[in-house]
C-alpha positions in Angstrom: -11.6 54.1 71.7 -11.3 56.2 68.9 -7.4 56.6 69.1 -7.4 52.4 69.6 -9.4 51.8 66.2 -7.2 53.9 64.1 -3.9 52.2 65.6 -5.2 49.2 64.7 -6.5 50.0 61.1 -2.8 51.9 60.3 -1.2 49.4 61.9 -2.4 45.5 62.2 -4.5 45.6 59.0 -1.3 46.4 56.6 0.4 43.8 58.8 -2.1 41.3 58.5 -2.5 41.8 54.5 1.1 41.3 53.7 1.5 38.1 56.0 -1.5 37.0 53.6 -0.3 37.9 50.5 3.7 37.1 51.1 2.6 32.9 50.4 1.4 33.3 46.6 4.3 36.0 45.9 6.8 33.4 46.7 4.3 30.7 44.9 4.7 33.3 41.6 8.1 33.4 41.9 8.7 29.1 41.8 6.4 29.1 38.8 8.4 32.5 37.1 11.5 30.5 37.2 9.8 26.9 35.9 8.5 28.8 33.3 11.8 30.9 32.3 13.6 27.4 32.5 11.3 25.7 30.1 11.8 28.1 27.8 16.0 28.3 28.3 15.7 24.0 27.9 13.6 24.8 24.7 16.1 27.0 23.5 18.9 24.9 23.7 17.3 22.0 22.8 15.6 23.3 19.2 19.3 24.2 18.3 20.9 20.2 18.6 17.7 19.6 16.9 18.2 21.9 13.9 21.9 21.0 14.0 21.0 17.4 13.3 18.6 18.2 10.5 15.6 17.7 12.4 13.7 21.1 11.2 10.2 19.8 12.4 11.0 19.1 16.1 13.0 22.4 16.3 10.6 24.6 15.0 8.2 23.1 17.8 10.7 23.7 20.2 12.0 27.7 18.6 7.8 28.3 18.8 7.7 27.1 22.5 10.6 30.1 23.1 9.0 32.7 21.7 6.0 32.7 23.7 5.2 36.1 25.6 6.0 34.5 28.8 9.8 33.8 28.2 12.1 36.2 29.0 12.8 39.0 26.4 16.0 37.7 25.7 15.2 34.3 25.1 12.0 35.6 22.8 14.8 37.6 20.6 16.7 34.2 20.1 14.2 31.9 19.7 12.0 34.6 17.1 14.6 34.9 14.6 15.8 31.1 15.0 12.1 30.2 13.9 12.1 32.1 11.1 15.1 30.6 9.9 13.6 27.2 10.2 10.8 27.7 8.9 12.1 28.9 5.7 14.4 26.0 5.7 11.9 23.2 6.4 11.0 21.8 2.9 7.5 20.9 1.9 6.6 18.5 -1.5 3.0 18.5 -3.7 2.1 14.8 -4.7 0.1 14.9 -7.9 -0.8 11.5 -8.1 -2.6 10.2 -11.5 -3.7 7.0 -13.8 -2.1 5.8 -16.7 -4.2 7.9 -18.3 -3.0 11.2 -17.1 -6.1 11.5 -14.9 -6.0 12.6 -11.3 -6.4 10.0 -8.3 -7.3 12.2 -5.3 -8.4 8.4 -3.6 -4.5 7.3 -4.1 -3.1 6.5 -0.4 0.9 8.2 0.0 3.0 6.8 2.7 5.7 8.1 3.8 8.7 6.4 5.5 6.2 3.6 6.0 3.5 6.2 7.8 0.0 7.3 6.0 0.8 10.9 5.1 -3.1 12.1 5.8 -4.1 14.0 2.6 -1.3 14.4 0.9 -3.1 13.0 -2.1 -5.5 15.7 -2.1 -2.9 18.3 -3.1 -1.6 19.3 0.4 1.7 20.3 1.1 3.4 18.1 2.9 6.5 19.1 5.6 9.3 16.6 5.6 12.7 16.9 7.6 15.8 17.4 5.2 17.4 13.9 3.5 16.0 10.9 1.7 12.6 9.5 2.2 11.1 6.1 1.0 8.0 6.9 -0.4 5.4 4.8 -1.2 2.2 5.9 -3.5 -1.1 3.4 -3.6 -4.5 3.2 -5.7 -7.2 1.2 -4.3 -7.0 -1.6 -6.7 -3.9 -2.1 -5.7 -1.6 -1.1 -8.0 2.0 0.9 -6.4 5.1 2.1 -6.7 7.4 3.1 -4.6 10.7 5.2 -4.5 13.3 6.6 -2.4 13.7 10.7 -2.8 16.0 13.0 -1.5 14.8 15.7 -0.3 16.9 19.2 0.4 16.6 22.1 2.7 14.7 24.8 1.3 12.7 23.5 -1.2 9.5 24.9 -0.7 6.5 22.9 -2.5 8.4 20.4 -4.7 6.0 18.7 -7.0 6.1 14.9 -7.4 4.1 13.7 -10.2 3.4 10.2 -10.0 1.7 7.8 -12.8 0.2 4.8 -11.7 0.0 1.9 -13.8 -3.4 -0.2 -14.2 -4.4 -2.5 -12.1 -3.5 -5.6 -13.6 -6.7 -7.7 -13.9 -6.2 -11.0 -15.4 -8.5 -11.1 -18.5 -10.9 -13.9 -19.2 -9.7 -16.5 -21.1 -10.1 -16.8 -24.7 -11.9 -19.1 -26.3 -11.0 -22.9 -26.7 -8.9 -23.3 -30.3 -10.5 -25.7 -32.7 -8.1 -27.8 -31.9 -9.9 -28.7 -28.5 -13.3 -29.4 -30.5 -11.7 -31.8 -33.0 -10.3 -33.4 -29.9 -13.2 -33.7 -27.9 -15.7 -34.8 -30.8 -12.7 -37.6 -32.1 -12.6 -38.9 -28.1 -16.5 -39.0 -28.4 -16.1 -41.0 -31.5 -13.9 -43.1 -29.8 -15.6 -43.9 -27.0 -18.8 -44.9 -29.2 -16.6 -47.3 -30.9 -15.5 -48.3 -27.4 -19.3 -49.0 -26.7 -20.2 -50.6 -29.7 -17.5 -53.2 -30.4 -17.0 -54.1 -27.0 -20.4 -54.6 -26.7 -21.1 -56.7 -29.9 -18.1 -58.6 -29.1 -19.4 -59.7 -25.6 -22.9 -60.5 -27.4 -21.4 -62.5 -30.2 -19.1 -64.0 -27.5 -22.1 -65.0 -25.0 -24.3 -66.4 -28.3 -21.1 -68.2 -30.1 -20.7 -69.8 -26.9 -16.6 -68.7 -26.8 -17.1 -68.8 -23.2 -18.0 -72.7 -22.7 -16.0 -75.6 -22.3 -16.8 -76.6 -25.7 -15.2 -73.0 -27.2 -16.1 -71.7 -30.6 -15.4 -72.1 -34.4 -12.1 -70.4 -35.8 -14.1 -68.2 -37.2 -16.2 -67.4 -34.7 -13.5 -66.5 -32.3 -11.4 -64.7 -34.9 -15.0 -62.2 -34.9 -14.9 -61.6 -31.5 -11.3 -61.1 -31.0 -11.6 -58.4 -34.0 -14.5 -57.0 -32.1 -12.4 -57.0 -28.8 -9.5 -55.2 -30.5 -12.1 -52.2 -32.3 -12.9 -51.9 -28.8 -9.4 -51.5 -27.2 -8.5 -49.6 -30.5 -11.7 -46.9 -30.1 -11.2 -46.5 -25.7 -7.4 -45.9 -26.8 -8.5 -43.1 -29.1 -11.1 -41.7 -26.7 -8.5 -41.6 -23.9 -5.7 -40.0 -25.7 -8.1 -37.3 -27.8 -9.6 -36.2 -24.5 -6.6 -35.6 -22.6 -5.1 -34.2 -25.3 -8.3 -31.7 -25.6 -8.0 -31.0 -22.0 -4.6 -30.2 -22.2 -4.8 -27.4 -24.8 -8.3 -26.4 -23.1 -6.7 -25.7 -19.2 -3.1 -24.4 -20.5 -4.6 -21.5 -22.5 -2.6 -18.5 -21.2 -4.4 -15.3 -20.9 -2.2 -12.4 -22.0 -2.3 -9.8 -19.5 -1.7 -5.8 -20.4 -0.6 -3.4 -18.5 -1.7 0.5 -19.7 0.9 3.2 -18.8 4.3 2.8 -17.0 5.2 4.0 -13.5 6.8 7.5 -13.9 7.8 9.8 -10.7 9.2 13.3 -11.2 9.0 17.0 -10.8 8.9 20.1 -12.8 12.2 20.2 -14.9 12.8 16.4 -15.3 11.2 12.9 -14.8 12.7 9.8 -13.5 11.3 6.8 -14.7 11.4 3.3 -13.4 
């Protein structure tokens, strides 16, 4: 019995334990070469990408290469090619300010038509190599917007930007005196409107112009004058308040503008 027990332990026992462990050896082995060809494909892909300028998407890729689970080779490669990137990628400072010189950490930059998160604030921002639109906002609206080129390298590039002022349309100034001579000969004429027209139909009505019968020469001759101060005094009324309304709705406000928009960097400024 003794002799059977020890067969079996040196024996079936070793036996056993490899047939159980052979399944996650060969499981370790499929994943060892997914692994090592994720990392060859990361290799070869963040050098097309820093052959066509893209420096962001092949530093991603150079990092993924370098992990401790690549092969050593590969880790060599990719190691050195991300230092290279990284010291090419270039990077810019916005400093954006008011017209008059003072700081705007609010001020919204977009770049290439996306909201560069911060970049206001006085973050560095990374940018792939070549020309960028760039697009700098203050919340009362007020933009400007330019296209930059920028080169491999350069580390930290500051762009100093000057917002103009908001334009907000001032009120308007006051009405001339012009409009209140206007206005006060309309009101005159319209109370000599009121007054003639209405003496004229009273003398007209008690004359008795409007009978059969008619009136005297000289009564009618009255109340035609009257009739004709009337006309004369709405004529005068009607043209002195439209003129006044004219010159009071046409008064242009003049709108000012403090500062000019100015972009540039240390060394030079571009203006536009």
């Amino acid at each position: 019995m003794l002799l059977a027990r020890r067969l079996f332990l040196t024996t079936v026992c070793p036996l056993l334990a490899l047939g159980l462990r052979a399944p996650p050896a060969h499981a370790d082995q499929g994943a060892g070469a997914n692994a090592e060809e994720k990392c060859l494909s990361a290799e070869v892909e963040g050098q097309k990408l820093q052959r066509k300028g893209r420096l962001l998407d092949a530093r991603t890729r150079f990092e993924a290469c370098s992990r401790a689970s690549c092969p050593t080779e590969v880790i060599d490669y990719c190691a050195k090619w991300l230092v290279d990137v990284r010291a090419l990628i270039p990077s810019v400072i916005v400093v954006v300010r008011d017209a008059r010189g003072r700081d705007v950490p609010e001020a919204r930059v977009f770049v290439d038509n996306g909201l560069a998160a911060g970049a206001g604030t006085g973050s560095a921002i990374e940018l792939d190599p070549g020309k960028h639109a760039f697009r700098f906002e203050q919340p009362l609206g007020a933009s400007v917007s330019q296209e930059i080129l920028i080169r491999e390298g350069d580390k930290a590039r500051r762009l100093i930007v000057t917002l103009p002022n908001a334009v907000t349309p001032p009120a308007r100034p006051p009405p001339s005196a012009a409009v209140y001579v206007l206005g006060a000969l309309g009101v005159v004429g319209a109370g000599v409107f009121a007054y003639a027209g209405l003496r004229g139909l009273s003398d007209r009505s008690s004359f008795g112009c409007g009978t059969p019968a008619g009136c005297t020469g000289s009564h009618f001759d009255q109340v035609k004058t009257e009739y004709i101060v009337a006309d004369i005094g709405l004529g005068v009324a009607i043209a002195s308040f439209a003129a006044a309304a004219v010159l009071y709705f046409t008064r242009r406000p003049v709108e000012r503008i403090e500062g000019a928009p100015v972009i540039g960097r240390a060394g030079g400024l571009i203006q536009f």
